[in-house]
N, C-alpha and C positions, 0 to 999 in steps of 0.2 A: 649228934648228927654230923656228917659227916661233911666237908667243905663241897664235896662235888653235887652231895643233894642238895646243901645249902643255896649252892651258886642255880641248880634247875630251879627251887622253888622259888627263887629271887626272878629268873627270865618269865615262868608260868605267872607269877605275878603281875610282873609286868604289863603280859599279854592282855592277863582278864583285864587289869587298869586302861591299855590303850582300846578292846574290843569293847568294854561299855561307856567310852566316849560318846558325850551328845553328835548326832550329825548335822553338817554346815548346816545354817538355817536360811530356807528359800524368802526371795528378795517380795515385800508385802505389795500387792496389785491397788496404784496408785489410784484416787477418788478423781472422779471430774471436777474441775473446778472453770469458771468463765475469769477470763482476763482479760478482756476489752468489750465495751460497746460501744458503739457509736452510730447517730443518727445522719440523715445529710443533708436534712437541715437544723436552725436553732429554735426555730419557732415556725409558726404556721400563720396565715393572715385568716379571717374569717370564712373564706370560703373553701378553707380545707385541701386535702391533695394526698400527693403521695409520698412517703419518708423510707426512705431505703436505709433498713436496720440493718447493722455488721456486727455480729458475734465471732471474737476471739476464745477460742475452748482447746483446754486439754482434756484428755482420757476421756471425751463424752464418744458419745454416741449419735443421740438425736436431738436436737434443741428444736426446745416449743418459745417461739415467739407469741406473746400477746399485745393487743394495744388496748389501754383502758382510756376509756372518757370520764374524768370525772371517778365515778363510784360504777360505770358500767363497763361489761366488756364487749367489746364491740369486735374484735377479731382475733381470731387464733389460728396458729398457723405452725406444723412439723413438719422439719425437712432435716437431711444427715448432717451431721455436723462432724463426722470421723476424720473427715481431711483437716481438722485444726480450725476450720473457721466455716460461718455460713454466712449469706443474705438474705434478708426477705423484703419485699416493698408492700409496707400498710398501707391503706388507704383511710384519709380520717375524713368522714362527712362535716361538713359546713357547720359551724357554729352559729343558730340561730339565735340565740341569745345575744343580749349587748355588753353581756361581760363576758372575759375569756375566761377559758377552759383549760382544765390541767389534763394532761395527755401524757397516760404510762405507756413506755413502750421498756415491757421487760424480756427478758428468753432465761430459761430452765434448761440447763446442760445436763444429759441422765444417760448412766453407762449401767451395767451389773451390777457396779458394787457402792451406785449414790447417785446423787443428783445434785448440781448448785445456780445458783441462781443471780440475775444482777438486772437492775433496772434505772432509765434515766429518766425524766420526767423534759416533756416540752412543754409550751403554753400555746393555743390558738388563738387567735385576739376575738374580740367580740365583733358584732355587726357595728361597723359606725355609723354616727348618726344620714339620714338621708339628707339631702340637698342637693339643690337646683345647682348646673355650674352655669354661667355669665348668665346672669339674667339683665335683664335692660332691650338696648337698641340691638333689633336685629340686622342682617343685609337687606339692604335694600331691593324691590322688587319694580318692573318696570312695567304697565299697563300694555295685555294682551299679549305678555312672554310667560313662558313655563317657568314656575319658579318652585325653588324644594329651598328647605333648610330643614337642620335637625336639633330640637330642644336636648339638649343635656344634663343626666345627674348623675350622681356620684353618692356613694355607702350604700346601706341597706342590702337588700339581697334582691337580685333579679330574678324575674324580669318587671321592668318594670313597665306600668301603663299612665299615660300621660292625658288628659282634657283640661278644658274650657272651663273655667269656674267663673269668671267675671268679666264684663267688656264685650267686645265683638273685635273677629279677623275683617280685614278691607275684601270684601267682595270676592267670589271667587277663587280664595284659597279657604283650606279646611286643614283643622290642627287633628291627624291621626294617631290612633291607641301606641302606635312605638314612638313617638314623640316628632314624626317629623310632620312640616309644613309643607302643603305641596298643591299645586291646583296654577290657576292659568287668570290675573288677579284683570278684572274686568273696567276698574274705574282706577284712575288717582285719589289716592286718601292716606291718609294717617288713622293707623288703630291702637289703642294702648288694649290690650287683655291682661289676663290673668290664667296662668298656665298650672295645674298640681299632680303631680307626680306622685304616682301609690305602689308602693312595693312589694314582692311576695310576701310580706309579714305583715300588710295595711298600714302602714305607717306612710304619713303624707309628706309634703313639704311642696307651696307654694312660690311663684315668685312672680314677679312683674314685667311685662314684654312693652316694646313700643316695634310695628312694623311697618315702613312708610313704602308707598306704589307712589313712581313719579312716572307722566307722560315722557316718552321718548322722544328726542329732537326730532321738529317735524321740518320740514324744507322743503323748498321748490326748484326745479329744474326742469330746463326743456332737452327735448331732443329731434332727431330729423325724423325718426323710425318710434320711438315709443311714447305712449301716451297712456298711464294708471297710477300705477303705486309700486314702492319697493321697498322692502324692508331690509335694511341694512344690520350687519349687528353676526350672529353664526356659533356655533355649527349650526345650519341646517339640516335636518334631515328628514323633514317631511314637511311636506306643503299642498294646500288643497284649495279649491276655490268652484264657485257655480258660475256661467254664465249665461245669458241668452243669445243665439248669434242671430246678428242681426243682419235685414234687409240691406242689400248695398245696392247703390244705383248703377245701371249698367254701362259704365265711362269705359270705352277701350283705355287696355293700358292697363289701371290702376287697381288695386288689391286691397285684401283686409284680413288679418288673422286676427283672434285673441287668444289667449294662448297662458299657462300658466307656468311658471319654472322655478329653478335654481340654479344660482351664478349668473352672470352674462353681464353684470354691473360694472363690476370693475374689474375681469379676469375674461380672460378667451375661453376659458369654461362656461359650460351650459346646458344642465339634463331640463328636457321641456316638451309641452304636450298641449295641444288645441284643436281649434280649426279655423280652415282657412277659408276665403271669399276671391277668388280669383276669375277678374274680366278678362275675356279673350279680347286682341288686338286686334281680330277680322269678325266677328260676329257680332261682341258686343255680349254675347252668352256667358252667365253668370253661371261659374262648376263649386260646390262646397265642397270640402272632404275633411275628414280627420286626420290628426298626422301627430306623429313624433320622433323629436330629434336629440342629439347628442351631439356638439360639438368636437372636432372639425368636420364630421362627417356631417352632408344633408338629411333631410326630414326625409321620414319615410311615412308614405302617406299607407292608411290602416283601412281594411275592408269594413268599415262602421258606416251604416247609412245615417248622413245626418242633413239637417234642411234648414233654409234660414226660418230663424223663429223657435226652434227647438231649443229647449233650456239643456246644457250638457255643463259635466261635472268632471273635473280632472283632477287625480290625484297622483301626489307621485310619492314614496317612501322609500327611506334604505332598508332593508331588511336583513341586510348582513353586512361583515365588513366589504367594500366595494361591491355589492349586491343592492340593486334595487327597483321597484317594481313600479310600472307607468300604469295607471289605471285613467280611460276613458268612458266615460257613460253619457249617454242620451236619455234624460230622463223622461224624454219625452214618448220614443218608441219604447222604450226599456230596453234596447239593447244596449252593449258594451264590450270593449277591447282593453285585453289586461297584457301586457308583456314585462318580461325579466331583463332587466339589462344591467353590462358592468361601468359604473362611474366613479372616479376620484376626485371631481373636483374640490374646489379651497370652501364650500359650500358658506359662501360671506353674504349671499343675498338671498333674498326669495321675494317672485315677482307675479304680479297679477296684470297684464297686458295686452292692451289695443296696440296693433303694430302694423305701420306700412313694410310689408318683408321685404327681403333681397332676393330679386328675380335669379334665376337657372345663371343669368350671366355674369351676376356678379354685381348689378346694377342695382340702386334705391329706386325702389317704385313712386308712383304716389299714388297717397290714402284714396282706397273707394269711398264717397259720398257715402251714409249709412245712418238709418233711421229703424225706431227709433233708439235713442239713448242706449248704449251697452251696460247693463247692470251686473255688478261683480258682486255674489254674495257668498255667505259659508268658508269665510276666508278661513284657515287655519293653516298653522305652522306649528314645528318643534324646532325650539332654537331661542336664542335669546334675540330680542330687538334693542340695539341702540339707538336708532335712526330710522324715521318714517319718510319719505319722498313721495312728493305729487310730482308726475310727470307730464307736462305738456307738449303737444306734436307739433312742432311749427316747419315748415317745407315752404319754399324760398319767400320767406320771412313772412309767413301771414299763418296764423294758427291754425291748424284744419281739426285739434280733436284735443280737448277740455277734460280732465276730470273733475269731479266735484267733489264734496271734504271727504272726508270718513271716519264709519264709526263704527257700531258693533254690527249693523245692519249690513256694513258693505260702502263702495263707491258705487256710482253711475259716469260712463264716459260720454259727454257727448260731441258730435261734430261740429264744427267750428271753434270759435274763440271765446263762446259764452260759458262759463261753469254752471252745470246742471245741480239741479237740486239732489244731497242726499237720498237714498232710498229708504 
C-alpha cells in the first residue's frame, strides 16, 4: 500500500474515531431539599396561639406545612415555596390537659423530581394549677356608698365563675358569677366569707375573704340659708330624694324652698332642682312653683303644677360626659318636668335641703314659718361618701329649722330649734 493511501486511511480513521465520540453529558436536574426552619416562638404557654413557621428550600416547588399535637394532626397547610422560602402562621388550640404537649411543626418541600422534608418540635405547657390571687382583707366599704371590688384568680382555663360557699357578705352587697363585689352596703359590719372559684375544666380552688363597711364621719354645722344633710366625699353623679312641701305661714317677706342638688358645699358650683314657697311683701299671698337651677345662672322656674302638701320627687343624673338630666315629679298629681342640661362641676357634694334662698336682689331672706316637719325620704346617690353633715339654719342667732338624725328611712326637718324625730 502505497504511503498516500496509507496517510487517507490514517485521517478516515481518525474521522470515524472522533465522529463516535460520547456527546458532552447534560448537567443532572437538582432534588429539593429544605435548609431552614424556624418557629417564632420557643414554646407555647397553655392557652395556645399562633407560631409563624419559616421554611428555607431549594429546587422545591410547593411546601406542605403541618402542625401535629401530640400523635394528632391538627393543620395542614400548601402554599409556593419556588421563591426559596415560605411562611405560614399555625394556630395551636389550648392545651387542656395539665401536662404539656409536644407540638410538630414540620413542611415537605416537593418539586418533579422528589420531595424533602424537616421538622422541629415545641412544647405547650399544661393548664396550671387554679388559685385564688390575694385572698384575706378586702377594701374597705363605707355604709350607703356604691361599692365594687373584684375577686381574682389565676391558672386553669377561663372563664371562670366565682360564689359564696361559706359565711355571709355585710348587707347589701352581693358577690357575682364574674367575681366581682358590688351593691350599695346598708349597715356597718365586719363579714369574713368564703369565696370558690370553678374553671372551664371544673376544677375549684377556695379562699378566705374578710370585708369591713364603716359609718362615714358624721358632723354638725350651721348655716344662715341651709338646713338638712350633705354628703360630702365624690364624684357625684346622681342624686335623688322625695319630699313633702310644706305649709308656710303667710309672714311678708320670708321664703322657703327644698330643693335637692350637687355641689354648692364648698365650690361656686351647683346643678339643683325643687320648689319653692315664696310670701309676697304687699299681700301676704303664698305663690309655690317648681324650679331649676345651674349655677352662676338663676333658677328657672318650670311649668309643673305643684301645691303645698304634694309629695314631689327630684332627680338629677349625668348621662354623658358633661350631659345631665334634671328630672321633677309631683307624685301627687303624677305629673312631671324632665330637662337636659350641660354641667361640669367638681361634683364633691350631694345635698338634700330646706333653704332660706336669696331674693332677685341679692339679699338673705328669712325662713317662712312652716308646718308640718319636712320629711326627706328615698335619698340616693352615686358616688362615694366620706363625710355626712347635719345642717342647722340659725338667722341672727336663734335657730329657725332643725334636722333630725338619719337613717335608711330618711331625715325630717323641723322649724325651730328642736330636732325632730327620725322618720
Amino acid at each position: 500500500m502505497g504511503a498516500v493511501v496509507k496517510r487517507a486511511l490514517s485521517i478516515l480513521a481518525g474521522l470515524v474515531v472522533v465522529a463516535g465520540a460520547p456527546a458532552a453529558a447534560h448537567a443532572a436536574t437538582p432534588k429539593p431539599s429544605v435548609v431552614g426552619l424556624t418557629a417564632s416562638v420557643k414554646h407555647l404557654d397553655s392557652g395556645g396561639g399562633d407560631v409563624a413557621v419559616r421554611a428555607r428550600v431549594k429546587a422545591a416547588r410547593t411546601c406542605l406545612f403541618t402542625l401535629t399535637r401530640g400523635s394528632t394532626v391538627a393543620v395542614r397547610r400548601t402554599v409556593s415555596c419556588s421563591s426559596g422560602a415560605a411562611t405560614v402562621t399555625l394556630t395551636s388550640a389550648p392545651n387542656r390537659q395539665k401536662t404539656p404537649l409536644t407540638l410538630h411543626f414540620s413542611v415537605r418541600a416537593t418539586s418533579k423530581t422528589g420531595a424533602a422534608s424537616k421538622t422541629l418540635v415545641i412544647v405547650q405547657d399544661g393548664v396550671p394549677p387554679l388559685t385564688v390571687v390575694a385572698p384575706g382583707q378586702l377594701s374597705s366599704g363605707i355604709q350607703n356608698s356604691a361599692y365594687s371590688t373584684t375577686l381574682l384568680a389565676d391558672g386553669g382555663i377561663e372563664p371562670y365563675t366565682w360564689s359564696l360557699t361559706s359565711g355571709t357578705l355585710p348587707p347589701g352587697l352581693t358577690l357575682n358569677a364574674d367575681g366581682t363585689i358590688t351593691g350599695t352596703p346598708t349597715a356597718a359590719a365586719q363579714a369574713a366569707f368564703t369565696a370558690t372559684v370553678t374553671d372551664a375544666l371544673g376544677d375549684t380552688a377556695s379562699a378566705d375573704f374578710t370585708l369591713t363597711v364603716t359609718n362615714p364621719t358624721t358632723t354638725a354645722e350651721r348655716s344662715s340659708n341651709w338646713s338638712g344633710y350633705i354628703d360630702r366625699g365624690g364624684p357625684f353623679t346622681s342624686v335623688t330624694g322625695t319630699f313633702t312641701v310644706p305649709t308656710v305661714t303667710a309672714d311678708a317677706g320670708t321664703d322657703n324652698s327644698q330643693w335637692v342638688g350637687i355641689d354648692g358645699d364648698s365650690n361656686q358650683d351647683l346643678i339643683q332642682a325643687g320648689v319653692a314657697e315664696t310670701v309676697s311683701g304687699f299681700s301676704g299671698r303664698v305663690t309655690v312653683y317648681a324650679w331649676w337651677e345651674i349655677l352662676p345662672a338663676a333658677e328657672t322656674p318650670v311649668t309643673l303644677p305643684v301645691a303645698m302638701g304634694d309629695q314631689v320627687t327630684v332627680t338629677i343624673t349625668q348621662t354623658g360626659a358633661g350631659t345631665w338630666t334634671i328630672k321633677i315629679a309631683d307624685l301627687t298629681n303624677g305629673k312631671s318636668f324632665t330637662t337636659t342640661q350641660s354641667y361640669s362641676g367638681e361634683l364633691t357634694s350631694a345635698e338634700w335641703v330646706l333653704e332660706a334662698p336669696t331674693s332677685g336682689r341679692g339679699q338673705q331672706t328669712s325662713l317662712a314659718a312652716f308646718s308640718p316637719p319636712v320629711t326627706f325620704t328615698g335619698l340616693g346617690i352615686t358616688g362615694t361618701v366620706n363625710e355626712i353633715v347635719s345642717v342647722q339654719m340659725v338667722q341672727r342667732g336663734v335657730a329657725v329649722a332643725t334636722p333630725s338624725t338619719i337613717d335608711a328611712n330618711g331625715f325630717t326637718v323641723a322649724y325651730g330649734s328642736a330636732a325632730p324625730p327620725a322618720p
